[in-house]
GUDO-72597 format. One record per residue (C-alpha): x, y, z. Coordinates in steps of 0.001 Angstrom, whole numbers, plus 524288, in hexadecimal, padded with zeros to 5 digits. Example, Ala and Ser with C-alpha at 12.3 -4.5 7.8 and 13.67 -1.06 7.14 Angstrom:
// residues 2
+-------+-------+-------+
!  east ! north !    up !
+-------+-------+-------+
! 8300C ! 7EE6C ! 81E78 !
! 83566 ! 7FBDC ! 81BE4 !
+-------+-------+-------+
This chain:
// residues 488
+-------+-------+-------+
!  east ! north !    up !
+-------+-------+-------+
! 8F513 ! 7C98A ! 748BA !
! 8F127 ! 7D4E7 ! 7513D !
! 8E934 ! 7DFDA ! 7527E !
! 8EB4B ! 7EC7A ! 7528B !
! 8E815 ! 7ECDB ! 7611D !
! 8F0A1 ! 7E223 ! 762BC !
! 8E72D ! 7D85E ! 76500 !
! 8E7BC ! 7CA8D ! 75FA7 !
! 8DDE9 ! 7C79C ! 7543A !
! 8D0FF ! 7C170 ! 755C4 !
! 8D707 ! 7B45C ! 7577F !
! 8DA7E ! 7B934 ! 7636A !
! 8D391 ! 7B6C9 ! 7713E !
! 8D7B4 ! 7C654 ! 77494 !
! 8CC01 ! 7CB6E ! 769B0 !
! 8C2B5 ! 7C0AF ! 76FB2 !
! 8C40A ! 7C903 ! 77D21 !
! 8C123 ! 7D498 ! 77541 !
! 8B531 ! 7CEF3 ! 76FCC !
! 8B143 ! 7CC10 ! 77F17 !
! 8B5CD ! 7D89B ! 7828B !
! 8ACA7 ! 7E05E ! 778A0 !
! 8A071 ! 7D685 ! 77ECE !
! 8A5F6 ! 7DB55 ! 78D6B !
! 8A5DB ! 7EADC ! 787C0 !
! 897A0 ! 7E7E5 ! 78103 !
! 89E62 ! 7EAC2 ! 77258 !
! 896FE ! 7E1AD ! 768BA !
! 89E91 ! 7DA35 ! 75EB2 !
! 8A13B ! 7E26F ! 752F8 !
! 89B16 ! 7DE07 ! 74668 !
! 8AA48 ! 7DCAF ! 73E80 !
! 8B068 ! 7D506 ! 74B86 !
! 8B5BC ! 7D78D ! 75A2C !
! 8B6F1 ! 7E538 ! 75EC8 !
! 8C5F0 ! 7EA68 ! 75E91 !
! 8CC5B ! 7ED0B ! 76BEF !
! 8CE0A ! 7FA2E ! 76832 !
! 8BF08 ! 7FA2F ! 766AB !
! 8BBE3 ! 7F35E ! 774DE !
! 8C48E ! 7FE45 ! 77901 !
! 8BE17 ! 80A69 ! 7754D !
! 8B05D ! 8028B ! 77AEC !
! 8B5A4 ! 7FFFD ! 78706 !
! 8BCF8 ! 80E21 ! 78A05 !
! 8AE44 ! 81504 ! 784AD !
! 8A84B ! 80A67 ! 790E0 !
! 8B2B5 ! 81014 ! 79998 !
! 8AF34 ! 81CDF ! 796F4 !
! 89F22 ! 8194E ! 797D6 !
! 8A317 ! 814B4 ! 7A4EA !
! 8A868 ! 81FEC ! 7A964 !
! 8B63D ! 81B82 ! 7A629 !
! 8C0CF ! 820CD ! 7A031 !
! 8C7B3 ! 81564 ! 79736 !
! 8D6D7 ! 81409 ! 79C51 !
! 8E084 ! 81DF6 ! 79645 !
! 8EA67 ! 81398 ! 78ED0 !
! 8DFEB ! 80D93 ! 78A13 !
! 8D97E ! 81833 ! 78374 !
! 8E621 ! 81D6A ! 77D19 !
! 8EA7A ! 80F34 ! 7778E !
! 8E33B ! 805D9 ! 7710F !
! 8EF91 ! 7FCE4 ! 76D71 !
! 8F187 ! 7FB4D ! 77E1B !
! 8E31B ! 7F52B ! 77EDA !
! 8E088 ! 7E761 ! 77F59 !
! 8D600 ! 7DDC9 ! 78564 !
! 8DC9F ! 7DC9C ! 79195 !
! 8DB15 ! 7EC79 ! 79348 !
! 8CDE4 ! 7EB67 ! 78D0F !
! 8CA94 ! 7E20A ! 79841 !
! 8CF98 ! 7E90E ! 7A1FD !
! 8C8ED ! 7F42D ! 79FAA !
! 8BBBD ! 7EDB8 ! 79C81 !
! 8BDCD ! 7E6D0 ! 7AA47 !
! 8C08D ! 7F5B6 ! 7B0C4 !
! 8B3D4 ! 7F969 ! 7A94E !
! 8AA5A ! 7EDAE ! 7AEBA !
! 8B063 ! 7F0F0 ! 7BC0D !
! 8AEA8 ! 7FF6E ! 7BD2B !
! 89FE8 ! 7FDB7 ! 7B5F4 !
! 89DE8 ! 7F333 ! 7C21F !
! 8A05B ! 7FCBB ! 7CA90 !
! 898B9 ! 80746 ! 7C6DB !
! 88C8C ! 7FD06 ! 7C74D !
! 88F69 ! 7FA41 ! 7D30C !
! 88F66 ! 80915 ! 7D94F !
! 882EA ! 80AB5 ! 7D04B !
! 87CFF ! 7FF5B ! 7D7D5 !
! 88190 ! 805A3 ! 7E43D !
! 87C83 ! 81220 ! 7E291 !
! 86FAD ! 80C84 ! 7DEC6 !
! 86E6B ! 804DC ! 7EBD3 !
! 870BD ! 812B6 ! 7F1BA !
! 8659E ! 8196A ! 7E778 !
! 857D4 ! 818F8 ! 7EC5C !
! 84C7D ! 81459 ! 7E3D4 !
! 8410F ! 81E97 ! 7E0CF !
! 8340E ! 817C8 ! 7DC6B !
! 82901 ! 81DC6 ! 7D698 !
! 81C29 ! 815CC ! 7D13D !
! 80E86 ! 8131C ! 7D44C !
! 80F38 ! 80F43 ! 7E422 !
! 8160C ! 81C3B ! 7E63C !
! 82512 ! 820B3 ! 7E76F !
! 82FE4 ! 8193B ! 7EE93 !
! 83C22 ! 81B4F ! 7F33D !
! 845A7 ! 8118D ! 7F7A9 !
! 852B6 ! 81002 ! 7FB4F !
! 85D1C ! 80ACC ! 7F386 !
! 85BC9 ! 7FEFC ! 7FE26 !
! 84DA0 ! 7FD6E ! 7FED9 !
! 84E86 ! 7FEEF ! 80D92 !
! 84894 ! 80E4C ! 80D86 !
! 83C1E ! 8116F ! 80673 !
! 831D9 ! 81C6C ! 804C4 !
! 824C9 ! 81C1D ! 7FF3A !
! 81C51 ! 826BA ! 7FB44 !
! 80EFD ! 822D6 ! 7F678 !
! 801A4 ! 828EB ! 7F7AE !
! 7F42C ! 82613 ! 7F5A1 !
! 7E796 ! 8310D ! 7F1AE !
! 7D8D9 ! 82F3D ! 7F184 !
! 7D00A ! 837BC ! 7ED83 !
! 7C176 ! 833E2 ! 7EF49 !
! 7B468 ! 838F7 ! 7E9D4 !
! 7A7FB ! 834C2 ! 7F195 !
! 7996F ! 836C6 ! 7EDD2 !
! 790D8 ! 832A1 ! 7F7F1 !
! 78141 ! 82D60 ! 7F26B !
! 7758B ! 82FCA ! 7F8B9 !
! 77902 ! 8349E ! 804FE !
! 76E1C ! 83F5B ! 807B9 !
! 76C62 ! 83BA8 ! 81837 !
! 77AB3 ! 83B1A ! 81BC6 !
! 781D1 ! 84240 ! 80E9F !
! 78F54 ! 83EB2 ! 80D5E !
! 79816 ! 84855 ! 80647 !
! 79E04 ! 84692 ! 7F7F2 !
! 7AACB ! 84B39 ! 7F54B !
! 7B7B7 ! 848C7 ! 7F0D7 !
! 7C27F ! 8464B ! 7FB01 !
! 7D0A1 ! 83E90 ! 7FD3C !
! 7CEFF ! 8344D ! 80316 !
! 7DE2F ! 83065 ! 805C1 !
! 7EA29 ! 838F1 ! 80270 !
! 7F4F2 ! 82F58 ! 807FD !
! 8032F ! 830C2 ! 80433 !
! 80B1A ! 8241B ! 80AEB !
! 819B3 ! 824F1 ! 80C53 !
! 81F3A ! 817C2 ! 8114A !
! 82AED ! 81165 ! 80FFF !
! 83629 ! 80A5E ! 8172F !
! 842B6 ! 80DFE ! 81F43 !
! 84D13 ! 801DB ! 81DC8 !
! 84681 ! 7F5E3 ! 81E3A !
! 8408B ! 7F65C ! 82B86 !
! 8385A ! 801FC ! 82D41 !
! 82BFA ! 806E9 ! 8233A !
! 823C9 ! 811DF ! 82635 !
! 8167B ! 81597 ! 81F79 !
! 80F9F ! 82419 ! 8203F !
! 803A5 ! 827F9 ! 81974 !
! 7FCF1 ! 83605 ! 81DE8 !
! 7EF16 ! 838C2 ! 8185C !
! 7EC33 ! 844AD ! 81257 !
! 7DE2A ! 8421E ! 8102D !
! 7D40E ! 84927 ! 817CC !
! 7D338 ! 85532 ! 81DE4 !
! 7E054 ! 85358 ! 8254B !
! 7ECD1 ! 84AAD ! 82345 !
! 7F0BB ! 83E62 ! 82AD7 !
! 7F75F ! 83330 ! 82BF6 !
! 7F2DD ! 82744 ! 8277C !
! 7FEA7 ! 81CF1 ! 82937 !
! 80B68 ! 82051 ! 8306E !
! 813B3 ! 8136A ! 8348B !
! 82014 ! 80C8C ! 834CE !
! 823A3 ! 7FEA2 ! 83282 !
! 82FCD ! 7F7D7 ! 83855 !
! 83027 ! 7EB48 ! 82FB7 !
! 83721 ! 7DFE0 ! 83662 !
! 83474 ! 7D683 ! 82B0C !
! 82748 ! 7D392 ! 822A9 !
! 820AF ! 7CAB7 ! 82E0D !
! 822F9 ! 7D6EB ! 837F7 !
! 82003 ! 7E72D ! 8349E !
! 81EAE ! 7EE9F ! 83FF6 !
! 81682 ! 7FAC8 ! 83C9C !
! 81370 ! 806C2 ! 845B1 !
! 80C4D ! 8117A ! 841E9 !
! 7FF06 ! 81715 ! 83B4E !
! 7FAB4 ! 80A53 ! 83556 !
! 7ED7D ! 801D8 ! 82EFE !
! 7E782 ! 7FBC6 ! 83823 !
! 7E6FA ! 7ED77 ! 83499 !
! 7DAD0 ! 7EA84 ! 83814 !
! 7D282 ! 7ED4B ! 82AB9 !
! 7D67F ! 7E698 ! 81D18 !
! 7D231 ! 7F1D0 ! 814CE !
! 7D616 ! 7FB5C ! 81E02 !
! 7E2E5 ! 7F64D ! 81B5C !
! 7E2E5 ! 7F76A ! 80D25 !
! 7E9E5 ! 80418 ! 80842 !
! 7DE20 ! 80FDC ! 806B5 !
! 7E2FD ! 80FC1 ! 7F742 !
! 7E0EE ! 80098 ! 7F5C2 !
! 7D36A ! 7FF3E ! 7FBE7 !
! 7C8FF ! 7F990 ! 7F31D !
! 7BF06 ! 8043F ! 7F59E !
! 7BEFE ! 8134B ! 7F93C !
! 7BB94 ! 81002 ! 806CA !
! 7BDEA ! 805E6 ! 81014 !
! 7B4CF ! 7FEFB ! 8133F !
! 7AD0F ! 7FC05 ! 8239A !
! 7B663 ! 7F2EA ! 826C1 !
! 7BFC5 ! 7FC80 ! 827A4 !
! 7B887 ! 80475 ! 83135 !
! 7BA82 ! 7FB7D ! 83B14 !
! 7C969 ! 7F9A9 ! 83888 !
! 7D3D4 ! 80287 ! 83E8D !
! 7D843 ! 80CE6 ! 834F4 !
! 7E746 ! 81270 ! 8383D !
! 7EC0E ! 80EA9 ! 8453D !
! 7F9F1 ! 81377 ! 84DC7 !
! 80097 ! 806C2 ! 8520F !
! 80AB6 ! 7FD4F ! 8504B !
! 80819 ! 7F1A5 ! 8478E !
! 80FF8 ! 7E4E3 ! 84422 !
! 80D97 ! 7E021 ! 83772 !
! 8156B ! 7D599 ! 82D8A !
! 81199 ! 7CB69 ! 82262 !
! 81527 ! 7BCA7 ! 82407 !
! 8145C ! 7B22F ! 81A6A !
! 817AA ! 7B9E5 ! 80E17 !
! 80D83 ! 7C1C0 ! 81118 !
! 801E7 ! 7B868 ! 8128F !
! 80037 ! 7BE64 ! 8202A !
! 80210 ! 7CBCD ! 8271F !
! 7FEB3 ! 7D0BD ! 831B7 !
! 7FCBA ! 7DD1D ! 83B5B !
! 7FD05 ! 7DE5A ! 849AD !
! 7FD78 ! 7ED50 ! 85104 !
! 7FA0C ! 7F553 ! 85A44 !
! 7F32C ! 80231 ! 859E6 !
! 7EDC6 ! 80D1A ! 85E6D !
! 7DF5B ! 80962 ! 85B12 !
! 7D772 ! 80EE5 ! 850E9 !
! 7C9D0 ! 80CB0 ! 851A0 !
! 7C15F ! 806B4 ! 8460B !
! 7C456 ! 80F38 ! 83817 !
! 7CBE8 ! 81B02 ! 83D9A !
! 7D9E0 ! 81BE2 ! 8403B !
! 7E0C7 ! 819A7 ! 84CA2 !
! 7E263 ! 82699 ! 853DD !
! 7F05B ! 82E20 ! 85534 !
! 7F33C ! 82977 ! 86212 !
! 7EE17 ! 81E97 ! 86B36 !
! 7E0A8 ! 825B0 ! 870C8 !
! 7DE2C ! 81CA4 ! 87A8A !
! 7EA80 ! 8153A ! 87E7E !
! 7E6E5 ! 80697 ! 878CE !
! 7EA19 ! 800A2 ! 86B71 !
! 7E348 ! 7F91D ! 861C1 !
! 7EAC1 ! 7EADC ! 85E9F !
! 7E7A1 ! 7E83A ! 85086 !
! 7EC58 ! 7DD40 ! 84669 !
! 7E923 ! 7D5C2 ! 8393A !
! 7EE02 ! 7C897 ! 8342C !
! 7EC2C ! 7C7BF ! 82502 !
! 7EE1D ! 7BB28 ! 81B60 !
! 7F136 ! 7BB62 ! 80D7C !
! 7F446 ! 7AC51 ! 80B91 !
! 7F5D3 ! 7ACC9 ! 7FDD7 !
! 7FEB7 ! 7B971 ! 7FC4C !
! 809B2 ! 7B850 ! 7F2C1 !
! 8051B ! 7AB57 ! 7ECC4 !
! 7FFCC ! 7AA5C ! 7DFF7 !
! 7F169 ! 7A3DD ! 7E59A !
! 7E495 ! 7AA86 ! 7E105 !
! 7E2CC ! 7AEEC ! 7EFAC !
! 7EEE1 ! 7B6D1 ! 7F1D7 !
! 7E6B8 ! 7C384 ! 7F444 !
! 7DF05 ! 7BC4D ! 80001 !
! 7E158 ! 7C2AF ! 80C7B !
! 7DA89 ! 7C006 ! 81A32 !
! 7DD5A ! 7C491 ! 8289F !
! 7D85A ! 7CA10 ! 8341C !
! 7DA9A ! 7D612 ! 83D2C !
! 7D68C ! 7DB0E ! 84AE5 !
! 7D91A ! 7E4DA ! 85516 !
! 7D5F8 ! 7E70E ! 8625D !
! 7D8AE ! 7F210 ! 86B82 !
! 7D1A0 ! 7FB63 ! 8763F !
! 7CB52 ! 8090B ! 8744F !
! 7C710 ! 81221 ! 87E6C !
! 7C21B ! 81FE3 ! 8776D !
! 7B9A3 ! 82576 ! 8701D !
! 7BA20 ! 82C23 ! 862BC !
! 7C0AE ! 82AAE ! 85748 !
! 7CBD4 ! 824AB ! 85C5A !
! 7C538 ! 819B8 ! 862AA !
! 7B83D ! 81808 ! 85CA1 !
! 7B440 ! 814F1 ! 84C55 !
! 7AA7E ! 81BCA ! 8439F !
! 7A735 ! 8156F ! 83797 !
! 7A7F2 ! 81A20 ! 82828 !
! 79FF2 ! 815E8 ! 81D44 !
! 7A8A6 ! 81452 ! 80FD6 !
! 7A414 ! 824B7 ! 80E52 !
! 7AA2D ! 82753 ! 819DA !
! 79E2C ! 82A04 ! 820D1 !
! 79C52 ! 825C3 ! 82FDC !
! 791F0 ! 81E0A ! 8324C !
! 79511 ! 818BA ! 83F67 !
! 79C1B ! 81E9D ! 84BF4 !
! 79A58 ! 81B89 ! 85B28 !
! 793FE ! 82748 ! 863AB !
! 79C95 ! 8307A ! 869AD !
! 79B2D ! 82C2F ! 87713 !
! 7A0C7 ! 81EA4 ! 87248 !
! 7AEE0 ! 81A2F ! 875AD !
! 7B734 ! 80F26 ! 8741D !
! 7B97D ! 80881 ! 87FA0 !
! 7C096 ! 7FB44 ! 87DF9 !
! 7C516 ! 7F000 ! 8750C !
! 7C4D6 ! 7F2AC ! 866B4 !
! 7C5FA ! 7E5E9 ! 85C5C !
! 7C7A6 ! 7E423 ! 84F2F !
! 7C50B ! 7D8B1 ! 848D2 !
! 7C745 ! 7D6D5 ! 83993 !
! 7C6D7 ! 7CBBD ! 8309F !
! 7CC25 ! 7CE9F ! 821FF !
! 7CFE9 ! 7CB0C ! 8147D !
! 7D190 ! 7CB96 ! 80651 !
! 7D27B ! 7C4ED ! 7F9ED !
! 7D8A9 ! 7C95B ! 7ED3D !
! 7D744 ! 7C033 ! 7E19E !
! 7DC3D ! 7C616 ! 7D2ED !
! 7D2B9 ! 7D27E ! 7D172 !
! 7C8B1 ! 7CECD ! 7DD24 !
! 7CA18 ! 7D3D3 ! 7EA40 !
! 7C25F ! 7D1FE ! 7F814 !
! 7C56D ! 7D7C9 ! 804AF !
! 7BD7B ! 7D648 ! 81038 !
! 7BD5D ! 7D927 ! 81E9E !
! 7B5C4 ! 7D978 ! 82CB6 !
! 7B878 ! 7E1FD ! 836F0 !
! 7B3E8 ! 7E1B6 ! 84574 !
! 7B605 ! 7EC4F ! 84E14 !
! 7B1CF ! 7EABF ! 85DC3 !
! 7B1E3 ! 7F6E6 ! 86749 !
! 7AF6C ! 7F7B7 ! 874E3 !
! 7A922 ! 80538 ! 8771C !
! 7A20C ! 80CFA ! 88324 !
! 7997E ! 8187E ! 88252 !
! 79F19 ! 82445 ! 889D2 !
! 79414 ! 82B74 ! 88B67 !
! 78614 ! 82E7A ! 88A04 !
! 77BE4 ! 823E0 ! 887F6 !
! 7804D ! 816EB ! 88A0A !
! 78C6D ! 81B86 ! 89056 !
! 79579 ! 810EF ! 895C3 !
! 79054 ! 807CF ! 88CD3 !
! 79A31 ! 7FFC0 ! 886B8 !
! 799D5 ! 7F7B5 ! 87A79 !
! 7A259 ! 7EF35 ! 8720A !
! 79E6F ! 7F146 ! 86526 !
! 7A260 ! 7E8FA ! 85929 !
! 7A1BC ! 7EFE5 ! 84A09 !
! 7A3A3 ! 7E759 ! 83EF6 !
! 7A5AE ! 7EA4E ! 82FDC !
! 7AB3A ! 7E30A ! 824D3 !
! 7AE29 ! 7E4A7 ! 81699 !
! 7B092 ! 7DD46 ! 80973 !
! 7B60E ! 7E1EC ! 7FCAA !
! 7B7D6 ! 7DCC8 ! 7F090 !
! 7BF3C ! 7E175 ! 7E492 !
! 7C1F5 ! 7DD98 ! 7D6D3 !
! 7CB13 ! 7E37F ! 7CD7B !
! 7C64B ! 7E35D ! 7BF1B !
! 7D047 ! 7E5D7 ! 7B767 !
! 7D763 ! 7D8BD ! 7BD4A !
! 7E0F9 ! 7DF2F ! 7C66D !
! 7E2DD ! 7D8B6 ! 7D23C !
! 7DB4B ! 7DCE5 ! 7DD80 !
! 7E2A5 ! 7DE96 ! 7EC10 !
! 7E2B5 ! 7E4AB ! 7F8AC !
! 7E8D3 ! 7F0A6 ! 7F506 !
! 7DE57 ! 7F1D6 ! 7E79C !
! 7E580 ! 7F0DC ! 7DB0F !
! 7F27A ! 7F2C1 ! 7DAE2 !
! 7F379 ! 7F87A ! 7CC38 !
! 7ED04 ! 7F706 ! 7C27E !
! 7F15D ! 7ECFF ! 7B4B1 !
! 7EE5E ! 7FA01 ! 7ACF8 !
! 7EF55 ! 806B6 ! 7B278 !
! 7E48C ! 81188 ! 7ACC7 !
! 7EB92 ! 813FA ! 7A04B !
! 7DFF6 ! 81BAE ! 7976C !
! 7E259 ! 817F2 ! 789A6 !
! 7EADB ! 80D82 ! 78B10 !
! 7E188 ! 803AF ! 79197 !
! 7E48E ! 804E0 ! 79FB1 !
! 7D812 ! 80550 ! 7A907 !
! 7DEC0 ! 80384 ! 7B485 !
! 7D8C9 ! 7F882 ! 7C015 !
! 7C947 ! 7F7D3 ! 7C389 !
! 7C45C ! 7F1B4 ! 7CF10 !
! 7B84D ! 7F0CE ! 7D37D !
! 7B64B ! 7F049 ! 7E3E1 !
! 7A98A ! 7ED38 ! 7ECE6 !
! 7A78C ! 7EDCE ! 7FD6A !
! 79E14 ! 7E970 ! 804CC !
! 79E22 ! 7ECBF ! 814E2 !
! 79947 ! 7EDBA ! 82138 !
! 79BB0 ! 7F43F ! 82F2F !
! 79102 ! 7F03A ! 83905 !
! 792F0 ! 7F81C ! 84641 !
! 78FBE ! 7EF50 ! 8531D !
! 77FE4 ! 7F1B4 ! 85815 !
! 782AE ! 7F291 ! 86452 !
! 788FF ! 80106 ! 861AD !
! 77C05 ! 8075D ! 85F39 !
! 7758B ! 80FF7 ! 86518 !
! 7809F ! 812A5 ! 87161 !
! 78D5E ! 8128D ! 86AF7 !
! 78979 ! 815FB ! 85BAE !
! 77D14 ! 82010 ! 857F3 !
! 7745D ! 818DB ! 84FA7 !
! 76ECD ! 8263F ! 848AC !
! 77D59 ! 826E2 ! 841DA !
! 784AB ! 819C6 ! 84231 !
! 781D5 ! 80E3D ! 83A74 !
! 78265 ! 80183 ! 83F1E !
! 78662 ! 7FADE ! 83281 !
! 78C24 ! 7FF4E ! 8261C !
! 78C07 ! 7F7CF ! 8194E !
! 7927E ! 7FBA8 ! 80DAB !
! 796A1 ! 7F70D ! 7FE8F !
! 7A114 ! 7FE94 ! 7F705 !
! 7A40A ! 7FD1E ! 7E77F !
! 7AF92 ! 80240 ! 7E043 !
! 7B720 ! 8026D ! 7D554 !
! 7C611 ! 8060C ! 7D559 !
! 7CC7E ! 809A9 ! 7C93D !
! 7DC31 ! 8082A ! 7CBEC !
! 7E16E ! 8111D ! 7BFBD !
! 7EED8 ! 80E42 ! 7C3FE !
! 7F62B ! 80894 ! 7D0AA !
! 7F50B ! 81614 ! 7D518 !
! 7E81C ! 81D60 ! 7D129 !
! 7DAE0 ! 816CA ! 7D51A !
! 7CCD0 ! 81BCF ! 7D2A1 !
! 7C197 ! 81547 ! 7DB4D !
! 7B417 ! 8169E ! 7DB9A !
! 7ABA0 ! 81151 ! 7E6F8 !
! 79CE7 ! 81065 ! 7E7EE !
! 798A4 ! 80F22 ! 7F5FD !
! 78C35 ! 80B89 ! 7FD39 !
! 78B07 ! 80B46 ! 80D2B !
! 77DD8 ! 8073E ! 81426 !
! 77C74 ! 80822 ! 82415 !
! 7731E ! 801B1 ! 82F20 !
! 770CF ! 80E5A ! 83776 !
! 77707 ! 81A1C ! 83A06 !
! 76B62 ! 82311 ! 83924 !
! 76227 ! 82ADC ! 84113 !
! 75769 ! 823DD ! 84541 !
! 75FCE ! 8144E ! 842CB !
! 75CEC ! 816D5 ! 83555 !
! 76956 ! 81338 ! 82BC6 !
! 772FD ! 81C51 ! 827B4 !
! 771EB ! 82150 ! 81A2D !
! 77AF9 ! 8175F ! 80F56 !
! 7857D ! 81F03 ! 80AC6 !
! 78931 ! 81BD9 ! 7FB97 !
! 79360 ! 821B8 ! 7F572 !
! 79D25 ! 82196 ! 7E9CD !
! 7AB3A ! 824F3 ! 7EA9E !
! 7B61B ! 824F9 ! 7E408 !
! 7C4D1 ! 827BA ! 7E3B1 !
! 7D18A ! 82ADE ! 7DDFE !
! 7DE53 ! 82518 ! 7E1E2 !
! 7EB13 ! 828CC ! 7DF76 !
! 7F649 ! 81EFB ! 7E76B !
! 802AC ! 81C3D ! 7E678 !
+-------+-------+-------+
């Protein structure tokens, strides 16, 4: 018997392939039985025309001409054309670049990943009360303390490039400027406006230290300095290293514009992490050591350090008839330990400079003078975050008022020290207004809202041997400040 269509009944194998042709075409089984050809038909020609086809003419104006083999056919012109069109949407989209937008800034990358830009920015504003300052009154105010935008990003996969002006201040500059040429992971060569690597908190990012200010140790380390550096991780990252050489800053300033004196300054740090990327309770311990040694001939700023209390405040600076003349070395031992929400960093600095006086009394004499200073800090998160390098990277529950978000707490304390050699008193330093030795402790608390808004409040106490008229000490200078930070 046959159908209409001229099909053989359902005994035969020809409505089985129309079954398998309505699961091909996505047609469920109809409650009373098998779809009709004339059915699978009109589905596939209204697919056709969803696919931007039009269904062929003979078919369309006879049903009685269809049968499975033209059914096939068509379905296998369908599958083929649809293939296609995937794969020129696939195509296209390995010519489309990506756009990001979140919380570390906004990205743009090339459909190959080779090209990148990134635009990301960081804003502090501080308020600072100085306490009981009557002899030597410091002023209270508001002021920015860093207005950064950072574009970086790579060209193919070979060169990266970093620049980050500073619109802080009274007048704009540039804080990092460099380019990388990276040969492979063990080997970055890097030349530019760069860190130097001699201090371990200098080297943390100024929106992931623990405290407003950094802390004596960093006086004595290099602050930006023009060079070339070589750079590279080894041993999945368990050890990295820098080795450069640069213009020369000397200790806390930056390195000046050009080459003053016509010497460099050889700096480098080795760093261990032995238990990075393993799952051990001491895979935040890091240890290393840095150094540098070159020669400086000059006096003034570009040669010669003055050193800040956490307020900013000098309390120690050579006489003006002072110079640098000779071998200047670094010498700094370092490390940290991150473990769940605790945190410890700590680090000693030694600075030696050879120095002559140029004129006046005790002229000709010449000295080489050795200032130490070291610091510790210690950190603990209390709302169980973990603790890091780089502070907290965001919080578990973002300030959410109402719906039980606090954001991250942590509460942070510094103790430290910068002892400046005897021997520099009276002839090379004036007793009546440097200090000798500065001690000071530091307590904050950070409140991280979300991974990019941070409040921080810092109580701050300073004490000095000297630096007064008469040998007396210098006045303590206590202080609270605080801040608001915006980065992303």
């Amino acid at each position: 018997m046959r159908t209409r269509s001229g099909i053989a009944s359902a005994t035969h194998p020809g409505l089985w392939l129309a079954g398998a042709l309505a699961c091909a075409l996505g047609v469920p089984a109809m409650a009373q039985g098998q779809p009709t050809v004339e059915e699978l038909l009109r589905r596939l020609e209204a697919l056709e025309r969803r696919a931007g086809e039009a269904p062929a003419a003979a078919a369309a104006a006879s049903e009685g001409a269809a049968s499975l083999g033209d059914l096939d056919q068509r379905l296998r012109v369908l599958e083929r054309r649809l293939e296609l069109k995937q794969e020129e949407q696939a195509a296209k989209a390995k010519e489309t670049p990506s756009v990001a937008v979140n919380d570390k800034g906004v990205a743009l990358k090339s459909a190959s990943g080779d090209y990148e830009f990134k635009l990301r920015a960081l804003v502090q504003g501080d308020a600072r009360f100085f306490l009981d300052d009557d002899s030597a009154p410091q002023n209270d105010g508001f002021l920015f303390r860093r207005i950064r935008p950072t574009l970086e990003g790579s060209l193919g996969k070979r060169v990266g490039f970093r620049l980050t002006p500073e619109f802080a201040g009274d007048s704009a500059s540039i804080v990092d400027a460099y380019v990388d040429v990276k040969l492979n992971p063990a080997f970055t060569l890097r030349a530019g406006k760069v860190k130097g690597p001699i201090g371990l908190e200098r080297l943390q990012s100024g929106g992931g230290i623990a405290l407003i200010e950094r802390s004596f140790a960093t006086e004595l380390a290099p602050n930006r300095e023009l060079g070339v550096q070589a750079q590279g991780e080894l041993a999945q990252g368990r050890f990295s290293y820098v080795a450069g050489v640069y213009n020369g800053a000397p200790d806390g300033r930056d390195g000046a514009s050009a080459n003053p004196d016509n010497e460099f300054e050889y700096a480098g740090r080795v760093f261990f992490e032995p238990f990075k990327n393993t799952p051990s309770t001491w895979s935040g311990l890091g240890f290393g050591v840095a150094g540098s040694v070159g020669d400086k001939y000059g006096a003034g700023n570009n040669f010669l350090p003055r050193y800040r209390t956490q307020g900013q405040a000098q309390f120690f600076n050579y006489r003006s008839t002072v110079a640098a003349d000779g071998e200047h070395r670094r010498l700094s031992p370092q490390g940290y330990l991150y473990r769940g929400r605790f945190g410890l960093l700590a680090e000693y600095i030694v600075s030696q400079q050879e120095l002559r006086i140029l004129g006046g009394t005790g002229a000709g004499t010449r000295a080489n003078l050795e200032n130490t200073a070291w610091q510790a800090t210690a950190s603990y998160v209390l709302t169980g975050e973990d603790a890091s390098y780089r502070g907290v990277a965001k919080p578990s529950s973002p300030f959410s008022p109402g719906k039980g978000g606090w954001g991250a707490w942590e509460l942070v304390g510094r103790y430290g020290e910068l002892e400046v050699d005897d021997a520099a008193f009276p002839l090379f330093a004036d007793t009546a207004v440097a200090a000798r030795r500065a001690k000071a402790w530091t307590l904050g608390v950070n409140w991280y809202l979300t991974s990019n808004l941070k409040l921080v409040v810092n109580y701050l106490d300073t004490r000095f041997e000297g630096g007064a008229a008469g040998g007396a000490d210098r006045e303590d200078e206590k202080a609270v400040f605080s801040r608001l930070q915006v980065a992303f």
